[in-house]
Structures are given as structure tokens and as C-alpha cells.
C-alpha positions as CSV (number, residue, x, y, z in Angstrom):
1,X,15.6,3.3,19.0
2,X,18.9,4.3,17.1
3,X,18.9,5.2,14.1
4,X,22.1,6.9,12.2
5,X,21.2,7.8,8.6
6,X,19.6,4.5,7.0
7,X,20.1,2.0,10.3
8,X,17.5,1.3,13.0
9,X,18.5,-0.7,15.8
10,X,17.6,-1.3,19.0
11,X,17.3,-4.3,21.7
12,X,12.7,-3.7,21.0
13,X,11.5,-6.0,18.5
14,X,9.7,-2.6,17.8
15,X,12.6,-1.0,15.7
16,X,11.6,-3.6,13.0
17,X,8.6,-1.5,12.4
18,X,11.2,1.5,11.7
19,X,11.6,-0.5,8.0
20,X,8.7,1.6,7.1
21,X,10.5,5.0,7.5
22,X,11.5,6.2,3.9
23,X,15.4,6.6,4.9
24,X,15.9,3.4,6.5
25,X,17.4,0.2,4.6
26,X,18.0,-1.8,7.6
27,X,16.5,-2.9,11.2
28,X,17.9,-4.7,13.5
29,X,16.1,-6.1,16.7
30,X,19.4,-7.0,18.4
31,X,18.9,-10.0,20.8
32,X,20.6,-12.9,22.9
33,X,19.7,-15.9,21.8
34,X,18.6,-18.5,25.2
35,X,20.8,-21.4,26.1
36,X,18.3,-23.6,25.1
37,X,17.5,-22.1,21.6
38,X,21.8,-22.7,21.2
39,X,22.3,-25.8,22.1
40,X,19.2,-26.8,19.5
41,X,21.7,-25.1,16.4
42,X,24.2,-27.3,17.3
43,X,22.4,-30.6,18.1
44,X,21.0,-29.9,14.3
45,X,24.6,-28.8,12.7
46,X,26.2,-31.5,14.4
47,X,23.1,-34.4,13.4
48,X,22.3,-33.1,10.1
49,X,25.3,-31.4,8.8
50,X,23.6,-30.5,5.8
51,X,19.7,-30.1,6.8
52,X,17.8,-27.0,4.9
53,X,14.2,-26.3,4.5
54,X,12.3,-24.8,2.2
55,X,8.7,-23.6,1.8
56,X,5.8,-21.4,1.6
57,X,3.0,-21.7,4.4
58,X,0.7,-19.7,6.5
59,X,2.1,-18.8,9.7
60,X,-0.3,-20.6,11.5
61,X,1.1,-23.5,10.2
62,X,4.8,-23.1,10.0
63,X,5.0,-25.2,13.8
64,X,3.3,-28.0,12.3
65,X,6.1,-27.9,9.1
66,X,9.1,-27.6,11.2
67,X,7.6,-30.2,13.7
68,X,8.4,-32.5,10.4
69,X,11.4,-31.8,9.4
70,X,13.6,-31.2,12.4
71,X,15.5,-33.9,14.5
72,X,14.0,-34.6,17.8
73,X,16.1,-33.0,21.3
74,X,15.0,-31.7,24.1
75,X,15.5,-28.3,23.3
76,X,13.4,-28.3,19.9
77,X,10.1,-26.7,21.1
78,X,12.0,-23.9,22.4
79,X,13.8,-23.5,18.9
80,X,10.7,-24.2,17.0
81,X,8.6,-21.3,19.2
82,X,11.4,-19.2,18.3
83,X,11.0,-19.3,15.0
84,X,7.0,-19.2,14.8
85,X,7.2,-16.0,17.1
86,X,10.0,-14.3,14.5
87,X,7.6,-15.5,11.6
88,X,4.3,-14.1,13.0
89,X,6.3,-10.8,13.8
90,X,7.3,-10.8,10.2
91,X,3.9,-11.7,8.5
92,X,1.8,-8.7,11.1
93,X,4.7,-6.3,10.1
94,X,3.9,-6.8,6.4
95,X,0.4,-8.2,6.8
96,X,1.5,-11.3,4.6
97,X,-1.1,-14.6,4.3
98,X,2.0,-16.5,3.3
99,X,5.6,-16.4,4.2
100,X,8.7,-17.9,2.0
101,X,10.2,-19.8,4.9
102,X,14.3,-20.9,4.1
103,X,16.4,-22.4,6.8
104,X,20.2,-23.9,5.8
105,X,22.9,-25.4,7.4
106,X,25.7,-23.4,5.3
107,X,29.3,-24.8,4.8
108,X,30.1,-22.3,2.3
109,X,29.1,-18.7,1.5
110,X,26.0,-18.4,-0.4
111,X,26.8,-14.9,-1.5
112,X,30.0,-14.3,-1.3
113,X,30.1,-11.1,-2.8
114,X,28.7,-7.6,-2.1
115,X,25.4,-7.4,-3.5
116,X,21.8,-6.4,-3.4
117,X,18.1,-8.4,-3.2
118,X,15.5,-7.7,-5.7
119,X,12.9,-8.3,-3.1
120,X,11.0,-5.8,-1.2
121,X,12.5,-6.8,2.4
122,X,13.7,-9.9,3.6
123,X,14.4,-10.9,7.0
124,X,17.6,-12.3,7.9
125,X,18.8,-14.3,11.2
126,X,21.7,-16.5,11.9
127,X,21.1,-18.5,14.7
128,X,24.8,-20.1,14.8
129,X,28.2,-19.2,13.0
130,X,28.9,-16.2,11.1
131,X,26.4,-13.5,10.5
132,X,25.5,-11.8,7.7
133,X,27.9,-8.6,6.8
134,X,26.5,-5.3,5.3
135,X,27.8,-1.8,4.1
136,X,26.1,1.7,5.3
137,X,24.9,3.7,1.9
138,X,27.3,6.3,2.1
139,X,30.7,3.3,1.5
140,X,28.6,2.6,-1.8
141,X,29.3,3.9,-5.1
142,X,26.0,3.0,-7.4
143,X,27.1,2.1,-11.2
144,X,25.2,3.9,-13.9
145,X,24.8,0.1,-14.7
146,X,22.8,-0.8,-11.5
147,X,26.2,-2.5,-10.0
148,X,27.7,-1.4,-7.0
149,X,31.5,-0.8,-5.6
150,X,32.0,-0.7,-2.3
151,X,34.7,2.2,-1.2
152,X,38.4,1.8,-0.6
153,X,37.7,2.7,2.9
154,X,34.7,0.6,3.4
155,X,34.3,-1.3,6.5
156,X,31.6,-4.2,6.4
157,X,29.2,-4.0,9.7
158,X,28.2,-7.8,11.0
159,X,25.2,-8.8,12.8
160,X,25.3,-10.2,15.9
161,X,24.7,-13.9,16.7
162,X,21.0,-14.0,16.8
163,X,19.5,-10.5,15.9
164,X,16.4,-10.1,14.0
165,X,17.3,-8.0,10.6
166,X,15.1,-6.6,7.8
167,X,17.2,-5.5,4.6
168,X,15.2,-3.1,2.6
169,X,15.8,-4.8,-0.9
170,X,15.7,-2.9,-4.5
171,X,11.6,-3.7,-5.0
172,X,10.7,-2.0,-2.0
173,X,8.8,0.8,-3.6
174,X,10.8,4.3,-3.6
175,X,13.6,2.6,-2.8
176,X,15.2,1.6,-6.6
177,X,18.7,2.5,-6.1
178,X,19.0,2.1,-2.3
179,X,18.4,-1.5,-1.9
180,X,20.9,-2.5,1.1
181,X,24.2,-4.1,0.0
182,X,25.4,-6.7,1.9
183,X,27.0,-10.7,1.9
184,X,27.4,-14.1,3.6
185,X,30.7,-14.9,5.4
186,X,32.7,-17.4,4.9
187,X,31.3,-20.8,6.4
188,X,33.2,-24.7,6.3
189,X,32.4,-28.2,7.0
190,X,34.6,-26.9,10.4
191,X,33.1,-23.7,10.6
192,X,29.2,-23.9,9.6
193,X,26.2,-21.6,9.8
194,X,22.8,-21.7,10.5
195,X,20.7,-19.1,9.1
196,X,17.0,-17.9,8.7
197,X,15.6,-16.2,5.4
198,X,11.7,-15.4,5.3
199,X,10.6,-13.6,2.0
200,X,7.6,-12.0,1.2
201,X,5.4,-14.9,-0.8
């Protein structure tokens, strides 16, 4: 493991765990996503060019859901075992008995502007497109207000294509102030996204 100031990252699913440490607002499990799991993302972008889910469930029974809702290929189990094993990791991590489960195909930015969650962590993956950009703490002015402004000399960091993130969000406890600030890139009808969300539920 990593870790510069407030980031954890490393290519162990165990640097999620590093979340828990008091001075750390993100961790990244950086990863490759297979062949098979990318060639799933754009059978669905390209078949349902505007598919998104939405839901709470056990984990146990996320499969089942997914089995449901996305289109059939040849290369689904393999996408659909990917996201049970990222769920499970999520729900031990934060022993959760239910998950909010969001998955979009995303032709425009959802946030297009710096910001921060009012969650306690949320999990972030894009699985094809664009990935989610964020700024380290110390390129952050925090506004008496509760607003941020990000620095002249700010440079946003992106995830990569596939990696597992947890954003420490504003109702983590301790961590008022410090929630991490970050935004969704640009997307198009030519340029789309796929991207997982699981919240705390």
C-alpha cells in the first residue's frame, strides 16, 4: 500500500480497508478489467444505450437482480460475478445487510461540477468511458459556507478504467469538513460511460 497524505492505493483489494484510517478520504484498489468483463460494457452501451438500475438488496441477492435486468451475451456471467464479488467486498468492509445498488449508462455528466457526498462512503467504479476525477485536500479551499474552491493550480487526478474507489463523504464520522471533492467527466451519445455507485442503505 501507498498512501501520500489522504490517498490509499494499491493493485490489493486490501487498500480498501485503509478507508478506515482517520487521514484517508480515498482508496483505490487499482485493477484491469478482463476481456470478457469489456466486451459485456459495450454489448450493454451499444444494446441499451440508455439502461440504468436501481435498488436496494441483500448481497446475496444482487445476482438474482442483475440476472433480470441485463441483456443476455455470452460474456454476462463474467460481468455479473464481477459485480457481486465488488458488492460483497463492499457490504464485509462496512458490515452492511443492505446495499444501495446504482448502475447507468451516462451520456452526460451527472456532476459536472466539483463537489462533495453527504454520505459516509460510497464506492465508485466505471467499468467503460471516462472515470470519475477528484482533487487531493491540500488543492481545496473550504468556504466558511461549507462550499469548496478548488485552487488556481489544481490538477484533477482520474481513476483508471476499472479501479475499485471508496470516497470518504462529509457523514463519515470525524470527517465534517474533509469529505473528498471530486466530479463526473464529460460523457455523449458518442462518448458514453458506464459506471457503478453502491451506497450505504
Amino acid at each position: 500500500m501507498s498512501a501520500a497524505h489522504s490517498i490509499a492505493s494499491d493493485m490489493h483489494p486490501s487498500a480498501l480497508a485503509d478507508i478506515y484510517q482517520p487521514e484517508v478520504t480515498i482508496a483505490i484498489w487499482q485493477r484491469q478489467l478482463s476481456d470478457s468483463i469489456n466486451r459485456y460494457a459495450e454489448h450493454l452501451m451499444a444494446v441499451s444505450p440508455h439502461w440504468q438500475t436501481r435498488f436496494i438488496q441483500q448481497p446475496g441477492n444482487v445476482a438474482k437482480q442483475l440476472e433480470t435486468e441485463l441483456p443476455l451475451s455470452s460474456h454476462r456471467q463474467v460481468f455479473i460475478d464481477d459485480l457481486v464479488q465488488v458488492v460483497d467486498m463492499f457490504s464485509c468492509l462496512f458490515e452492511l445487510d443492505h446495499v444501495g445498488f446504482r448502475m447507468a449508462v451516462l451520456s452526460k455528466a451527472m456532476c459536472p461540477r466539483f463537489h462533495v457526498d453527504r454520505v459516509p462512503c460510497r464506492l465508485i467504479c466505471t467499468y467503460a468511458g471516462a472515470s470519475t476525477e477528484w482533487l487531493p485536500p491540500e488543492h481545496v479551499e473550504r468556504l466558511d459556507n461549507g462550499g469548496i474552491n478548488p485552487r488556481p493550480e489544481a490538477a484533477a487526478k482520474t481513476l483508471g478504467l476499472g479501479d475499485v474507489a471508496l470516497l470518504k463523504g462529509e457523514a463519515w464520522e470525524g470527517n465534517e469538513g474533509r469529505g473528498l471533492v471530486h466530479r463526473s467527466p464529460a460523457a455523449s451519445d458518442s462518448a458514453p460511460r458506464l459506471v457503478l455507485t453502491l451506497d450505504f442503505a
